[in-house]
C-alpha positions as CSV (number, residue, x, y, z in Angstrom):
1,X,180.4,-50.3,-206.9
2,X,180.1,-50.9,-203.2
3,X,179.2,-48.2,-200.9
4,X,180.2,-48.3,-197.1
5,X,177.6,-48.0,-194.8
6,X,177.5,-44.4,-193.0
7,X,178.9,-44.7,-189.5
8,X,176.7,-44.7,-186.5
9,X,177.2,-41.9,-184.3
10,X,178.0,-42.9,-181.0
11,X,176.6,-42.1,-177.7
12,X,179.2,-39.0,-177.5
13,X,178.3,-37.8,-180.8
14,X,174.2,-38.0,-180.2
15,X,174.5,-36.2,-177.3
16,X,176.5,-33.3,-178.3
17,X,174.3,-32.9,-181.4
18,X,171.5,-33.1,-179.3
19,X,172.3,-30.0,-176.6
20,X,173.8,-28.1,-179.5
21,X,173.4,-24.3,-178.7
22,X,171.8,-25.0,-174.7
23,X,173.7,-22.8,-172.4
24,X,172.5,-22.5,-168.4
25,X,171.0,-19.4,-169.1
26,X,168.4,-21.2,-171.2
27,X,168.1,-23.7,-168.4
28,X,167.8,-21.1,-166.1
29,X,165.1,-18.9,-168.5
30,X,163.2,-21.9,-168.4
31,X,162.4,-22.0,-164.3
32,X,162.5,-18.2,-164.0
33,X,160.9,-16.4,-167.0
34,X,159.2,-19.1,-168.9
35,X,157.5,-21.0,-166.0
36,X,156.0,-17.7,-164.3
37,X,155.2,-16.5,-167.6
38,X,152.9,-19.2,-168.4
39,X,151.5,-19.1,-165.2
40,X,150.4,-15.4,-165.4
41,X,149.3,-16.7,-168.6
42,X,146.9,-18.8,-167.4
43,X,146.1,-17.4,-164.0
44,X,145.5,-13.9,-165.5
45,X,141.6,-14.3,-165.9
46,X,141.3,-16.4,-162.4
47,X,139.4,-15.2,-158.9
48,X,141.3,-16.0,-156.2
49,X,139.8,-13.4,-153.6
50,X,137.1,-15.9,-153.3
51,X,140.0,-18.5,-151.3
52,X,141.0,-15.9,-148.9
53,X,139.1,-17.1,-146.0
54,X,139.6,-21.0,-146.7
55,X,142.5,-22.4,-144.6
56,X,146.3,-22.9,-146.2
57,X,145.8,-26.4,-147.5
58,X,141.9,-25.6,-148.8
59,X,143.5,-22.8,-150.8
60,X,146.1,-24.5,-151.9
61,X,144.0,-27.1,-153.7
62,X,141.5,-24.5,-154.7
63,X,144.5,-22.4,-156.6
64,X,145.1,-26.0,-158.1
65,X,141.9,-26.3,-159.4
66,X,141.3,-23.1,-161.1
67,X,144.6,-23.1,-163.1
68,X,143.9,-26.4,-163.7
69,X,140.7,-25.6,-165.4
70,X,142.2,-22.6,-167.1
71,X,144.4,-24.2,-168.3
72,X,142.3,-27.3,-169.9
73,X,139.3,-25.4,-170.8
74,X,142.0,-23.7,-173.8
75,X,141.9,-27.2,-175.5
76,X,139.4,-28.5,-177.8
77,X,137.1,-30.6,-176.1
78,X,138.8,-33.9,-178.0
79,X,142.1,-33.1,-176.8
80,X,140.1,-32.1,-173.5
81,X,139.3,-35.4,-173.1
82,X,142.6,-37.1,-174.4
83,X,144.2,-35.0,-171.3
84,X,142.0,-36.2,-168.7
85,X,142.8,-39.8,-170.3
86,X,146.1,-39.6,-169.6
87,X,145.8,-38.3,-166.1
88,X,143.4,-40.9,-165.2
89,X,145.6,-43.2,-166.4
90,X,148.7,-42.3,-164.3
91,X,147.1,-42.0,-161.3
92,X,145.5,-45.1,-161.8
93,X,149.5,-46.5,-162.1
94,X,150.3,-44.4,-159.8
95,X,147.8,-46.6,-157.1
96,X,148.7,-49.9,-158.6
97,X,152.4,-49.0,-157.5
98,X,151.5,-48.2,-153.9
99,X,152.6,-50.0,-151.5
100,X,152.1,-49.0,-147.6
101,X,153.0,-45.9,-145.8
102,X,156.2,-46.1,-143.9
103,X,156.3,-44.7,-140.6
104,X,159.0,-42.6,-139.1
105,X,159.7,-39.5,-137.9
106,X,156.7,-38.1,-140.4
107,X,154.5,-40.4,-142.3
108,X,154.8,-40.9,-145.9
109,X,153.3,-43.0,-148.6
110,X,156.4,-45.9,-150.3
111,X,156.1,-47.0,-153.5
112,X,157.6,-49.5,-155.9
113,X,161.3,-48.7,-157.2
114,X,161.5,-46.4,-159.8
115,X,157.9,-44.4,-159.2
116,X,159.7,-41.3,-158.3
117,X,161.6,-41.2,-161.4
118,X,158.5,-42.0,-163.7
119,X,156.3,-39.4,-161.5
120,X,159.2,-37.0,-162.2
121,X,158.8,-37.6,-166.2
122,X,155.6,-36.5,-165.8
123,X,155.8,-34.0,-164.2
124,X,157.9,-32.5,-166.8
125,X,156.0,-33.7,-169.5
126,X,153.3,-31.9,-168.2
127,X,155.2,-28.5,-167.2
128,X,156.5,-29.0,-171.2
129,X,152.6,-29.2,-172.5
130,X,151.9,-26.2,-170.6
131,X,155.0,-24.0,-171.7
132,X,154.1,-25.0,-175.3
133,X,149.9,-24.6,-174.9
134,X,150.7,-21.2,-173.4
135,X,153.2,-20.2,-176.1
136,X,150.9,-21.5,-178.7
137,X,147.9,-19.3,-177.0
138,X,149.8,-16.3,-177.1
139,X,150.4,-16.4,-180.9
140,X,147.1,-17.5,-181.3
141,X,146.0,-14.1,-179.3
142,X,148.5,-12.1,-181.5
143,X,147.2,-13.9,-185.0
144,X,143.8,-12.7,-183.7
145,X,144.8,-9.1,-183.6
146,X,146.4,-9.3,-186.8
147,X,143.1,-10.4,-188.1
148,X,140.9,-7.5,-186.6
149,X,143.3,-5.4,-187.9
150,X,143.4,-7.0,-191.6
151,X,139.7,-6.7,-191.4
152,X,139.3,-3.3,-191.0
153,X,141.5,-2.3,-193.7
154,X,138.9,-3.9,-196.2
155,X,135.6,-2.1,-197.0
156,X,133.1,-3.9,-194.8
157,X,129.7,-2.5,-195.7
158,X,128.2,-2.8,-198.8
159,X,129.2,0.6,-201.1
160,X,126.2,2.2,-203.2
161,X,126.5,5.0,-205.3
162,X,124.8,7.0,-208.3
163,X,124.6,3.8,-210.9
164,X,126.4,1.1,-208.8
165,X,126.9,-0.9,-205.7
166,X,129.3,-3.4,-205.0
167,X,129.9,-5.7,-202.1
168,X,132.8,-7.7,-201.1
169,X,134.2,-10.7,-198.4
170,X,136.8,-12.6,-197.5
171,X,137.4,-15.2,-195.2
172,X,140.9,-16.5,-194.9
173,X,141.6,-20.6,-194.3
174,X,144.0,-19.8,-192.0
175,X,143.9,-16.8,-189.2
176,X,144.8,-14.6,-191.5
177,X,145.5,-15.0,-195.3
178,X,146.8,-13.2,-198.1
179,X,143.1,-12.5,-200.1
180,X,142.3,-8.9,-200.2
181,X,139.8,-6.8,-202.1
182,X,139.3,-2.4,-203.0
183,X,135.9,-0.8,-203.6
184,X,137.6,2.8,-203.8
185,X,134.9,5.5,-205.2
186,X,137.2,8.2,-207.1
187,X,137.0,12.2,-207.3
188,X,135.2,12.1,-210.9
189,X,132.9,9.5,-209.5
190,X,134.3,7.0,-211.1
191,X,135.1,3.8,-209.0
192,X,138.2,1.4,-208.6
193,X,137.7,-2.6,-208.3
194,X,140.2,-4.7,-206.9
195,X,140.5,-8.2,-206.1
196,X,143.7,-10.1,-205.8
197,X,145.4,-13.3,-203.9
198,X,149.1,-13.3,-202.6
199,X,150.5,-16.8,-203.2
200,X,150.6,-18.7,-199.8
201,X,148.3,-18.7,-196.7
202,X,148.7,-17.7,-193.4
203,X,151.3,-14.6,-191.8
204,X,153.7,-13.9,-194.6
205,X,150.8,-13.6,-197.3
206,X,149.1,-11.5,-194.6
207,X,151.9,-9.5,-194.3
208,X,152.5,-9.2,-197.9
209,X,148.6,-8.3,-198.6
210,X,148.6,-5.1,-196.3
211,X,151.7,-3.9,-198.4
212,X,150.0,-4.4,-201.3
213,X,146.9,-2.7,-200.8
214,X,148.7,0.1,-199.1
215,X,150.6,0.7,-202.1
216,X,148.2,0.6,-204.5
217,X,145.9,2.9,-202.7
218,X,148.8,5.1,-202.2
219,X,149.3,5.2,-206.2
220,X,145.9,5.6,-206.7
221,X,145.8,8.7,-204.7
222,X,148.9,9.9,-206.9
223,X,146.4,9.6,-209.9
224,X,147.6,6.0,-211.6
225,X,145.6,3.5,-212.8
226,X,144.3,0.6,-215.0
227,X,147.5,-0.9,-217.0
228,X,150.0,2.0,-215.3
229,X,149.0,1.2,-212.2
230,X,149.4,-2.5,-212.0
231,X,152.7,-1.8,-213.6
232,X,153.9,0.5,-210.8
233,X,152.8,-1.7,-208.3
234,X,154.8,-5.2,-209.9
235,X,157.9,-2.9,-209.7
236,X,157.4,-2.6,-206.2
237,X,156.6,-6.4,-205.7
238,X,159.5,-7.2,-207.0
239,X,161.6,-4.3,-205.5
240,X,160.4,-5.3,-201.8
241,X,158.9,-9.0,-201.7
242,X,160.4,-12.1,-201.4
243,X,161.5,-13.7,-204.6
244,X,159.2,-17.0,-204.0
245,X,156.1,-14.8,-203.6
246,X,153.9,-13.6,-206.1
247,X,150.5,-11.8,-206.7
248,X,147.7,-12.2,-209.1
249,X,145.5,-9.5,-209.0
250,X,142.3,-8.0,-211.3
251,X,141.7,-4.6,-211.2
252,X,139.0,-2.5,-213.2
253,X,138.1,1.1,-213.1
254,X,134.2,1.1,-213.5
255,X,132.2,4.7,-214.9
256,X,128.7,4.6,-213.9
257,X,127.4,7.1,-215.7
258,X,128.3,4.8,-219.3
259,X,128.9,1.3,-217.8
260,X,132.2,1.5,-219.3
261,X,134.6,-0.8,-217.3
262,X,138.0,-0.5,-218.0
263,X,139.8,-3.5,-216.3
264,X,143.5,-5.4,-216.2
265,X,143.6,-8.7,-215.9
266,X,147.0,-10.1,-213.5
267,X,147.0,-13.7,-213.7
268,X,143.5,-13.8,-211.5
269,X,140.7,-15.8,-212.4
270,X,138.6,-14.6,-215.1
271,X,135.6,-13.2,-213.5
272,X,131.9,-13.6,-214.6
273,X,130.0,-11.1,-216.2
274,X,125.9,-11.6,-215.7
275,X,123.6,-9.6,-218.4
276,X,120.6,-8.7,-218.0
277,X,119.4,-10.6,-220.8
278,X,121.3,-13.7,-220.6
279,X,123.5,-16.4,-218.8
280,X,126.8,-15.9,-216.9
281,X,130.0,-15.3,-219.2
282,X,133.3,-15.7,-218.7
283,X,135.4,-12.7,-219.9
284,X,138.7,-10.7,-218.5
285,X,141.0,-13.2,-220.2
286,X,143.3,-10.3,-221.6
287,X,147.1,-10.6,-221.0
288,X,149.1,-8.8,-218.4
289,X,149.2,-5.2,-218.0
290,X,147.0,-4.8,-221.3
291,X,143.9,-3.0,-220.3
292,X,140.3,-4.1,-221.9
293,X,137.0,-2.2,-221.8
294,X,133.4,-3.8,-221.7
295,X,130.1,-1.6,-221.5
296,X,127.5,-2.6,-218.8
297,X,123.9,-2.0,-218.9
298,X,121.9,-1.5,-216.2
299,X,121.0,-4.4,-214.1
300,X,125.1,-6.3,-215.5
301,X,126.5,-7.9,-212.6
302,X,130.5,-8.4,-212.5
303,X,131.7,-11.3,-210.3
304,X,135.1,-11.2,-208.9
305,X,136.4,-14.4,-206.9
306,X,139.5,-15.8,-205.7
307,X,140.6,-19.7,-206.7
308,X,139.9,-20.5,-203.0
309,X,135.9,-20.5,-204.2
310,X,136.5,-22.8,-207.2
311,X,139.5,-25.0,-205.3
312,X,137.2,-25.4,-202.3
313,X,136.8,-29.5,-201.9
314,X,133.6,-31.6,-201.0
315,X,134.0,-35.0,-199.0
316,X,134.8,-36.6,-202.1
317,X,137.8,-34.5,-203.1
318,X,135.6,-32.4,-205.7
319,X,136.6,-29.2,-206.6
320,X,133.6,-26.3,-206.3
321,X,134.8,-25.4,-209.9
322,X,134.0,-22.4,-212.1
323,X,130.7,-24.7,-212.8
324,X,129.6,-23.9,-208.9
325,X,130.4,-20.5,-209.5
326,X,128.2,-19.8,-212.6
327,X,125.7,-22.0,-211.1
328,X,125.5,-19.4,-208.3
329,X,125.2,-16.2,-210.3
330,X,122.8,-18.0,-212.6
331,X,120.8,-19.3,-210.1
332,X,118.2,-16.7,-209.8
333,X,117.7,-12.9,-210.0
334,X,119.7,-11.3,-206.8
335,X,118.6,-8.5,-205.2
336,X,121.9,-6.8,-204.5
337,X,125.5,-7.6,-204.8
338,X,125.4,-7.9,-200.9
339,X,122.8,-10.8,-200.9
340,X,124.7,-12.6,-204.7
341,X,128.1,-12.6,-202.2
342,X,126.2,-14.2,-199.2
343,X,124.9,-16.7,-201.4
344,X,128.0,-17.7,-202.9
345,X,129.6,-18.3,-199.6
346,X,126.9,-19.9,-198.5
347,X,127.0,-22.6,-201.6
348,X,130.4,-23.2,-200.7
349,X,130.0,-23.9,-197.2
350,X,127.7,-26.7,-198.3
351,X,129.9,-28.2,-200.7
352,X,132.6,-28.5,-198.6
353,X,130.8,-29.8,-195.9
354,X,132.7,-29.1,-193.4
355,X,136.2,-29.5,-195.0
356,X,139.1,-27.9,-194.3
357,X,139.7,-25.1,-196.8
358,X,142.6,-25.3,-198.9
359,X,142.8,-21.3,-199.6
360,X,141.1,-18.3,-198.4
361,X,137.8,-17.5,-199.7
362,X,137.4,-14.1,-201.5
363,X,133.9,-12.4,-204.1
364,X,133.7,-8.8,-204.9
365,X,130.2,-8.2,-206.6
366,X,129.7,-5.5,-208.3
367,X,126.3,-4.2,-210.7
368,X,125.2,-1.2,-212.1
369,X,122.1,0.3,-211.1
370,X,119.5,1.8,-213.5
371,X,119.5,5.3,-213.6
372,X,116.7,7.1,-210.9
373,X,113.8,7.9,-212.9
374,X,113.0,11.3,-213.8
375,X,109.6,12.7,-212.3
376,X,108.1,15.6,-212.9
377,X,108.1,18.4,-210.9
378,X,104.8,20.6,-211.0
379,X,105.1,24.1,-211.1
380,X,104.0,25.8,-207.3
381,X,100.6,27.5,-207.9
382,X,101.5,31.7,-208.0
């Protein structure tokens, strides 16, 4: 069956699908708001007193100079460079298209025909660059406050009580990413372990991670916990996040005083489990929303991690694997959980070698401590 070609849109068409939805006032926005906004953008950290004294046409260039180096100085120093290419290169057209100055009433420099109008295309190029750069800064300047602000809702110093210690970090791919992790020590000095990873990178698993851990702090105050409490908090998941978002999440309540560790496993990876007297173990493997128990003796060390340690690639395209993992925990005995979580960051910054990251990097490290040792106390002389 023959099909008949799709008819070209003409020159009419193009152009009305091209201005679709422009009105004047956007045209007009773009000179009067968007212009001087960009310009306070830039100009906002610049000394001018310093041009006071100079004569008009000194200051002039001076002002020129200064935004002109605020604004470049944003850039990386590639694209630095590729800028200053491309200005070298039109002025360097710009001479080869001189022609003589022209004199009448006030001298001025001719050209060849049609300099004005490819001048004028640069000009607006350029005044496009730096509506977008500024734009682009100013998100950048808001993604950074979202950051510090992610950041301190996570415990940041190491947590050490009677029988345990645990340390965690995070370190998103993007800005900010959708890793989080709980140390939350509870009124029967028990303590609550959480590690989980919203699906996705960037703002909307950010977003999506601060509901989370508010929630489930909120429900942990209101008593819930282990299999009840992961339950409570997939009903609201589902009640108030998008439909293509999801969470994984591991969760374990730990007693120091027994080294009982009662945990639920949500679709996150299985974390290792160090004895004492032996190797690295993968364990946690139970089904949703069933809780498990394991007993840890003193010196046990529980490893939690996000897939962005084991999905981490070198320059080949290799995966830092579960293998990379349990080759850290194993690889001598750490101090504290503190120093086991530098080190595993560490070993994947040097398999990566530089590499982008493909997810956000997350370890919670928890071990219980051997109990104080009991001296004794001689009776005062009467």
């Amino acid at each position: 069956m023959h099909v008949p070609p799709l008819p070209r849109p003409t020159g009419g068409r193009f152009f009305e699908a091209y201005t679709r939805g422009l009105t004047t006032a956007d045209l007009e926005r773009l000179f009067t708001r968007d212009a001087p906004e960009a310009y306070r953008f830039f100009s906002r950290n610049v000394d001018f007193d310093e041009l006071k004294n100079r004569p008009w046409h000194l200051r002039m260039l001076g002002r020129a100079r200064m935004l002109f180096l605020a604004f470049t100085l944003k850039l990386t120093p590639a694209r630095r460079v590729l800028y200053a290419s491309a200005l070298v290169a039109s002025l360097i057209g710009l001479i080869e298209l001189f022609q003589s100055f022209h004199l009448f009433l006030i001298p001025h420099p001719a050209f060849a025909p049609g300099t004005l109008w490819l001048l004028t295309g640069f000009l607006l190029v350029n005044l496009l660059v730096l509506l977008e750069v500024a734009d682009r800064l100013s998100l950048k300047n808001d993604l950074e406050i979202a950051r510090e602000i992610q950041q301190a809702m996570l415990p940041r110093a190491e947590f050490r009580a009677l029988g345990v210690e645990a340390f965690g970090m995070t370190r998103p791919a993007n800005t900010v990413g959708g890793d989080f992790y709980d140390i939350l020590p509870l009124a029967d000095g028990r303590v609550l372990l959480a590690l989980g990873d919203v699906a996705g990178k960037g703002s909307p698993a950010a977003l999506l991670m601060a509901l989370l851990l508010a929630m489930m702090r909120t429900l942990v105050d209101e008593g819930l916990e282990d299999a009840d409490l992961v339950a409570r908090l997939n009903a609201q998941i589902v009640k108030h996040a998008p439909r293509s978002r999801f969470v994984t999440l591991f969760i374990a309540t730990f007693d120091p005083r027994t080294g009982s560790l009662v945990y639920v496993n949500a679709g996150q990876n299985p974390p290792l489990l160090r004895r004492t007297d032996g190797m690295a173990l993968g364990m946690f493997e139970n089904a949703t929303y069933s809780a498990g128990r394991v007993e840890l003796a003193a010196g046990d060390v529980l490893v939690m991690y996000s897939d962005g340690i084991t999905e981490a690639e070198d320059s080949l395209e290799r995966p830092f694997d579960e293998a990379g993992v349990q080759g850290v925990v194993d690889g001598r005995d750490w101090a504290s959980a503190k120093e086991l979580g530098w080190a595993m960051f560490a070993a994947v910054e040097t398999h990566r070698q530089e590499r982008r990251l493909l997810d956000d990097l997350t370890v919670l490290v928890a071990r219980r401590l051997p109990p104080l040792p009991v001296v004794p106390v001689a009776p005062l002389a009467g």
